[in-house]
C-alpha positions in Angstrom: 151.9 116.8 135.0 151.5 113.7 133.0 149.7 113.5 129.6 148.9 111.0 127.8 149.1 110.7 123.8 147.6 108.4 121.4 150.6 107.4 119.3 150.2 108.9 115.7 148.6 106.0 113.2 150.8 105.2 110.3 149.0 105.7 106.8 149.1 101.5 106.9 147.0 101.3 109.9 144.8 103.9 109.0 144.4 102.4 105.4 143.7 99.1 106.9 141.2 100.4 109.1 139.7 102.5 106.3 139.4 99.1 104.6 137.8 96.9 107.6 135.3 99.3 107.5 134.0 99.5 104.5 133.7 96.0 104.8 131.8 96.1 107.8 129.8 98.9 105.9 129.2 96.2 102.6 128.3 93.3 105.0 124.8 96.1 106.1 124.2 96.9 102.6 124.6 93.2 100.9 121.6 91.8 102.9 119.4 95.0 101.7 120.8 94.4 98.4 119.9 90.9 98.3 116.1 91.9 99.5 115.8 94.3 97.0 117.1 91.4 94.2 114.5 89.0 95.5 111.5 91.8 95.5 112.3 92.7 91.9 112.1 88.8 91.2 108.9 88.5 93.2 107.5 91.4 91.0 108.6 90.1 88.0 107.0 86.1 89.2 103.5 88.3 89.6 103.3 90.2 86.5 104.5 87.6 84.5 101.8 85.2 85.8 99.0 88.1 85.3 100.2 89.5 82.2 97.4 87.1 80.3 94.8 88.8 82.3 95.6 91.8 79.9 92.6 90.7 78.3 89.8 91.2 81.0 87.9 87.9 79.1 91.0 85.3 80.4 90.2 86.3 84.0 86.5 85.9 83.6 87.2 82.4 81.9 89.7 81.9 84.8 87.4 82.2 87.8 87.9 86.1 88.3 84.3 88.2 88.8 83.7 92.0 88.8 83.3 92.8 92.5 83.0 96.5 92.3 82.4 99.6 90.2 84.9 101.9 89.9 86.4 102.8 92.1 88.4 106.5 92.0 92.2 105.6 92.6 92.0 102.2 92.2 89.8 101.3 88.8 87.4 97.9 88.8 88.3 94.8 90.9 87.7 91.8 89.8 88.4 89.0 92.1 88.7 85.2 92.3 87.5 83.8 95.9 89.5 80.7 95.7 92.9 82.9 96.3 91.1 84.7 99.5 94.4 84.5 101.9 91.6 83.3 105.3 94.9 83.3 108.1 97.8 85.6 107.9 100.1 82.6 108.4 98.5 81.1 105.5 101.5 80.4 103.0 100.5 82.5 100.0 101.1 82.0 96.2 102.0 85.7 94.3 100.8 84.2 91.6 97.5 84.1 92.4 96.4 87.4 93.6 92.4 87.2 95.2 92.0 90.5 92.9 92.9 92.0 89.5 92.7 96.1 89.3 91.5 97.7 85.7 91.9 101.2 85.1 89.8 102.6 81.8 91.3 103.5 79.0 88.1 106.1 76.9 88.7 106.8 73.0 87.0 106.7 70.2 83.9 106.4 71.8 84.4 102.9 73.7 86.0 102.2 77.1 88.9 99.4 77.4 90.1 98.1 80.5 93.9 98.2 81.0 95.4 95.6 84.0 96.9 98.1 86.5 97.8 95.9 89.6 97.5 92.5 91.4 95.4 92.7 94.6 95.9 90.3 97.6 93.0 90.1 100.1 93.2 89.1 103.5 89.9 88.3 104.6 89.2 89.1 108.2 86.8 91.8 110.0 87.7 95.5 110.0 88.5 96.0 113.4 90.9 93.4 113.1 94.3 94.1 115.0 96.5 91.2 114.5 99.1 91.1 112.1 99.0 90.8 108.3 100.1 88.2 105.8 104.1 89.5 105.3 104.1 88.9 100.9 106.9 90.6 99.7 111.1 90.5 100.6 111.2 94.1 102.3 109.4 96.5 104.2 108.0 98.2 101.0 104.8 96.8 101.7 104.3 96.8 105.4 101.8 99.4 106.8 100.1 99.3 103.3 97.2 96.8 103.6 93.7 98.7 103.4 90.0 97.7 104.7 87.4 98.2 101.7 84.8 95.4 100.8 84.8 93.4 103.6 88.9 92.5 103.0 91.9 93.8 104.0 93.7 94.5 100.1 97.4 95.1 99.3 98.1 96.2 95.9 101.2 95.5 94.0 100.9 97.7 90.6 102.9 95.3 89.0 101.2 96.4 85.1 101.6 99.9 85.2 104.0 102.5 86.9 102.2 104.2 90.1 104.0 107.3 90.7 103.4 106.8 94.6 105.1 103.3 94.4 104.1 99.8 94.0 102.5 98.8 97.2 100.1 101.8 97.1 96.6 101.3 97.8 96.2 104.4 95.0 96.9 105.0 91.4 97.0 109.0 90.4 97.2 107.9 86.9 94.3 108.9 84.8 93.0 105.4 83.7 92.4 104.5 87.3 90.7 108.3 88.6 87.5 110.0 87.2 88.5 112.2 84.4 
């Protein structure tokens, strides 16, 4: 009766082995890492750009009109037609989001408005079924475009923290729900 038996591996060859893959295992993760860097970077590009619209009067002077009331989850959108992405091949500029998101601040007897997130609106019909603009570095934001006002939206809550993440369509936060 024959048998056959793998030779036993010297602590060199298994330490080498050990060592190839983890290397194999740093080669997945560096591309993911990389994404991740150039999302945060992407973030950053948009809320720097649309930190001036902190005060609600730069939009307004900037082109940027109050589309809707409020609406619960989401607060008032103010948008700017000119940045209306029309084809989802269109090459897009972050910078420029189509829509601006205010949540309410209420104290002391007065309402502020407090810039929650940038809004980019695709605009094509509801039943559309083709595919959408891809924005962002990462899958973080795929499957989270939304139909409301005759535009598909994505929101990047690039101002304020939204505890279900940053692509979100909504905010639980109290400036941007009924209270």
């Amino acid at each position: 009766m024959s048998t056959s038996r793998t030779p036993p591996v010297g602590r060199r060859t298994y330490l080498k082995a050990l060592g190839v893959g983890a290397l194999s295992v740093g080669a997945f993760a560096a591309p993911a890492a990389a994404h991740r860097g150039a999302l945060q970077r992407e973030l950053a590009s948009v809320r720097a750009a649309t930190s001036k619209y902190a005060d609600v009067r730069k939009a307004i002077e900037d082109g940027y009109v109050l589309e809707s009331p409020f609406v619960p989850g989401m607060g008032y959108h103010y948008v700017n037609h000119d940045y209306v992405i029309e084809n989802y091949d269109d090459e897009v500029d972050l910078t420029k989001p189509a829509a601006l998101v205010y949540g309410k601040n209420e104290g002391n007897g007065r309402e502020t408005l407090v810039l929650g997130a940038a809004e980019y609106l695709f605009d094509e019909i509801e039943t559309y079924a083709g595919p959408f603009p891809d924005l962002f570095h990462g899958d973080g934001d795929d499957g989270m475009w939304g139909f409301a006002g005759g535009h598909w939206g994505l929101h990047a809550w690039v101002h304020v923290n939204n505890p279900d993440g940053t692509f979100a369509p909504f905010n639980s936060r109290p400036q941007f729900n009924e209270k």
